[in-house]
Structure formats: C-alpha cells, structure tokens
N, C-alpha and C positions, 0 to 999 in steps of 0.2 A: 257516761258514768254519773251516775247521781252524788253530786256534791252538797251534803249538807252542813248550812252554818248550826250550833250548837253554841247556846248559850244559859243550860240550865243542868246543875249536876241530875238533878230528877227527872232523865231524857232516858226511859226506857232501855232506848237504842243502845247506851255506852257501856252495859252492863258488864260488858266481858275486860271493860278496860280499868276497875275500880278496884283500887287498895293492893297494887301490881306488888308491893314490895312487903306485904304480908304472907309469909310461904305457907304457915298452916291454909290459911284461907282456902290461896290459891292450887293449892294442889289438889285439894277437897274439891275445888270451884271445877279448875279447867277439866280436872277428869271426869267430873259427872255431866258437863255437857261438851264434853269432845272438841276440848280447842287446845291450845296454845300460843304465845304470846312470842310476835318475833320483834326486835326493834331495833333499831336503823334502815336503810337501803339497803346498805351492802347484805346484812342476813336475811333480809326482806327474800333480795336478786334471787339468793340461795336456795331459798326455801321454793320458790316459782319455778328454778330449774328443775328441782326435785320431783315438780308437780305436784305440790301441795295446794290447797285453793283457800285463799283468804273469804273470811266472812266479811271483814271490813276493815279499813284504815283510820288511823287518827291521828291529826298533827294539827301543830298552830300556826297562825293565820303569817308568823313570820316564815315558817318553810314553805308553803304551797307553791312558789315559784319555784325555787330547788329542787321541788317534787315531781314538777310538771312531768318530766319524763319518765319518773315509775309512776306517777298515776295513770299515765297513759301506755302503757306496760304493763298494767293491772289490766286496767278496760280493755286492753288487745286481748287477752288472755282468760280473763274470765267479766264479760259484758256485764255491768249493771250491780258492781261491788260497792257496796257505801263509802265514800270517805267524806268522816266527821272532821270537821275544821272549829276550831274554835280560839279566842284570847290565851296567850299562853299560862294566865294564870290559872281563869278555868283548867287547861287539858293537864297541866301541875296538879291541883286539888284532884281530877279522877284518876288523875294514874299515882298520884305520892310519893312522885321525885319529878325532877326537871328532866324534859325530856328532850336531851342537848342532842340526841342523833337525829333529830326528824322527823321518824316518824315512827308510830307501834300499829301491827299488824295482829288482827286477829283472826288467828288461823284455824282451819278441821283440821283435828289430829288426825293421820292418817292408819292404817289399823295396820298393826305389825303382823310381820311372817312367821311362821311356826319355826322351830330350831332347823326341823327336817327338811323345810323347803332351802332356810338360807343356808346351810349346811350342802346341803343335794348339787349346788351352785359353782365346784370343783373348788370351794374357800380353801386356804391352806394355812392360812395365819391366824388365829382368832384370837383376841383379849379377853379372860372372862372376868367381872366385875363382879366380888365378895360384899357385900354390905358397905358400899361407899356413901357414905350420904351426904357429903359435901357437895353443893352443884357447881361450885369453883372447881374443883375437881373433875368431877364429869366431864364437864365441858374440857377444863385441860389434857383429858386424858383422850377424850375424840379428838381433839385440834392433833396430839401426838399421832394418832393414829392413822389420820388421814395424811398426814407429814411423812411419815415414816414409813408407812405403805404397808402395815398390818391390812389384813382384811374384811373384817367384822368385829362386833363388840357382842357378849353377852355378857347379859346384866343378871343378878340374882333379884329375888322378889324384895329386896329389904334395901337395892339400893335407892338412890336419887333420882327423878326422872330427868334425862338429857333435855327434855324437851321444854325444863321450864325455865322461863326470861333468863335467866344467870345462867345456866348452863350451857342455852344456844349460844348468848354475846359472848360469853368465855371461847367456846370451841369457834367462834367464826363462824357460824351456820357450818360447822362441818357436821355436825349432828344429823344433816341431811343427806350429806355422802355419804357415808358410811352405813353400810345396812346392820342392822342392833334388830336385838330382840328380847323378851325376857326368857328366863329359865323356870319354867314351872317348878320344876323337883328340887332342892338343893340339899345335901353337896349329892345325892345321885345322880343328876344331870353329866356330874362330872364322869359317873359311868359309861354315860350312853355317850359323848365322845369318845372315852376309848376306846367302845366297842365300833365305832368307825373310821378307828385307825390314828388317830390323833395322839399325840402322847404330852399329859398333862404335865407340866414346867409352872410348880408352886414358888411363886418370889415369896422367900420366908426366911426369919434369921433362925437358925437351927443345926443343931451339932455337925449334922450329916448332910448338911448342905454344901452343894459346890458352888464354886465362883460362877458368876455370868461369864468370865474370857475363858472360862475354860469347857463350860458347857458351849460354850457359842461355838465352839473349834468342830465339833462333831452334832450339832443343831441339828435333828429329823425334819424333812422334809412336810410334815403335816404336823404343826405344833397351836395347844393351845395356851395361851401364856394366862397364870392366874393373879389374882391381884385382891388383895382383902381390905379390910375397912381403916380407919384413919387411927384410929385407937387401938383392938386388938388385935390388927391382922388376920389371917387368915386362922378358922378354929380347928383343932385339933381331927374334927371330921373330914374338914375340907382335904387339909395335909394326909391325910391316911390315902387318896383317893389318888394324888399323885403319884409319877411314874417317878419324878426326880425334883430335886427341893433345891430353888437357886438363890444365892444371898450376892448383893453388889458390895466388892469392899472397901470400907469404908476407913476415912481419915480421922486425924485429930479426937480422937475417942467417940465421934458419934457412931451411932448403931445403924441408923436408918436414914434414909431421904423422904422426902414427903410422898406421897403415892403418887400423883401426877407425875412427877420430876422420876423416880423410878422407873414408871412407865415407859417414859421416851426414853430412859439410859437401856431398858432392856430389851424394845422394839429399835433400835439402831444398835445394838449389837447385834443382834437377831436376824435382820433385814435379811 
C-alpha cells in the first residue's frame, strides 16, 4: 500500500479531506464527486464490511502504529489505496477539528437502490424519514433502527444525508447496515406503499390519534412507521396519506420527545 508522508496543506492529493466540519461545503463537495467521509476504525471496519471501497486514508504520524492492522485490511481488500500520514497539526488544519479517533477515510459513495428493488426484498418493517435535517439525528435514528431490528429506512428528498461525517459517527456506521434509499415523490411515495400492502402508522400529536400501547396490541404485519422533521412535524399532506395516526403519551406537561428518541420508543414497541 503506498504510504505517503504529507507535509503541505496545498497537496492536491488531500482534497476530499478539507474544511470536514463545514456542512454547507461538504455536502455540495462530497455529492458532486461521489464520496463520503468515514472516521475512526471501528466505522471505517463497518463501511469495508459493507463493501464500500475507500479512496484513501488519513491519519497522524502518532496513530500509524494503532493503525497497522486496518491499514493492512485496507491493502487486503482493496491493493494500492493511499494512506496520507502527516504531523498532527498539519492533518488538524485539513480536516478542522482534532482528529482523536485515528483515522478519516475517504470513501465512493455507493449508488442506492430504487424503493422497488428494496422493497421487492420480503422488508416488512420500514422507517420513513419526513424532512429531518439534523444529521445527529439521522444517525440516531439508523443506530435505533439497526438496534431495534426495523428493516429499512426511507428518506424524503429534503432530509439529511445519513452518510455525512456526523451522521455516520452518530449511527456507528450503522448507516451501512441497514439498506435506505431516497423517495423520489413526497408525500405520494406514501401511496405506492400502500398500494403494496404496508399500512402507513403516522407518529403525530393530533385529536384522532391513538396511543402507541395501544396500536402496538393489534400492529399489521407489513408496517411503515413515519416520522417528520424536528420543528413542524409531519405536514398536513403527509397525515392525509396515513392509514392510522400514532402519538406516545407523554409526561409532566411536555407534548413531544425529540425525533431520534421517539423513533426507538416506537420501533421497540413495534418490534
């Protein structure tokens, strides 16, 4: 594996690794040339199970012996990946935080499936994701999901991408187990599950809404659980499109839990 020392932020090479903790940037960046940013080992491990193929590695000159074993786990796996080494204060200055896990991985994003293939797949649990654009979120909401043993994630076009830096290390690299995809159409997407048999289960606080203990008692067998955005919830379209409206009840006068935290209360009732 070609090991290279870097000692110059104006090194071509590093270009996928600069200004990590700027999200406008990066999401402009990683999407138009088809990467994503993994960081530590452990989500590194994750992402390699998956089959994901690293472009290249970067870490400082004090891990490269803790590293020895996923660099050599790399070179088994895909021969001849870069990994940049450099002083820790240089690989500080291109990524724009301290990079206490290790090591950052720059990866091909891999090209998601249509609804209809993951769907086709006998799924029977699905999450679908409303305009969340928190990627602390995201991510806690795949870490639930793969915990809890839902079965996919669908995302709407206006959420978060799972796949960027915060959202991977949030979820554990579960962003890679779990098969996701986007929903072209929204809220009709919501249609064409239930014309495959699914029956949409809107978390919403609203008149006609039943409890989660008490929907959980009589749960269908093919359910798609929905989930809206951090501020107004799910929109009045979405809710039309629903077969049945579920609210968790709530203590001490608050109304809501946070979405992540909901998530897991109503995929473990659910299970």
């Amino acid at each position: 594996m070609p090991v290279a020392l870097i000692f110059d932020l104006s090194d071509p090479r590093l270009g996928d690794y600069f200004r990590l903790t700027d999200v406008a940037l990066r999401t402009s960046f990683e999407s138009e040339h088809g990467l994503y940013i993994a960081e530590s080992a452990k989500v590194l491990r994750r992402a390699l199970a998956a089959g994901h193929r690293p472009r290249s590695l970067l870490m400082s000159l004090e891990w490269r012996e803790r590293m020895s074993d996923l660099i050599d786990e790399v070179e088994a796996s895909f021969p001849g990946t870069p990994v940049f080494i450099g002083e820790v204060a240089l690989v500080e200055e291109i990524a724009g935080f301290h990079v206490h896990r290790g090591v950052l991985a720059s990866m091909h994003r891999p090209v998601l499936p249509s609804v209809d293939s993951l769907i086709a797949e006998g799924r029977q649990r699905l999450v679908v994701l409303d305009g969340i654009v928190d990627h602390t979120n995201i991510g806690a909401i795949f870490r639930s999901v793969a915990g809890l043993g839902a079965d996919a994630v669908l995302l709407s076009g206006q959420c978060a991408d799972p796949l960027y830096r915060r959202s991977v290390r949030v979820s554990m690299g579960a962003v890679f187990q779990i098969p996701w995809t986007r929903l072209p159409q929204w809220p009709s997407d919501l249609g064409e599950l239930k014309a495959r048999g699914f029956t949409i289960a809107a978390m919403a606080l609203t008149a006609e809404a039943v409890t989660l203990e008490e929907f959980s008692r009589g749960a269908p067998e093919r359910l798609a659980i929905v989930l809206g955005s951090e501020g107004d919830g799910l929109s009045q379209d979405s809710l039309a499109q629903a077969d049945v409206i579920v609210r968790i009840p709530m203590a001490h006068g608050l109304d809501s839990l946070n979405v992540a935290a909901a998530s897991a209360v109503a995929m473990w009732a659910l299970r």
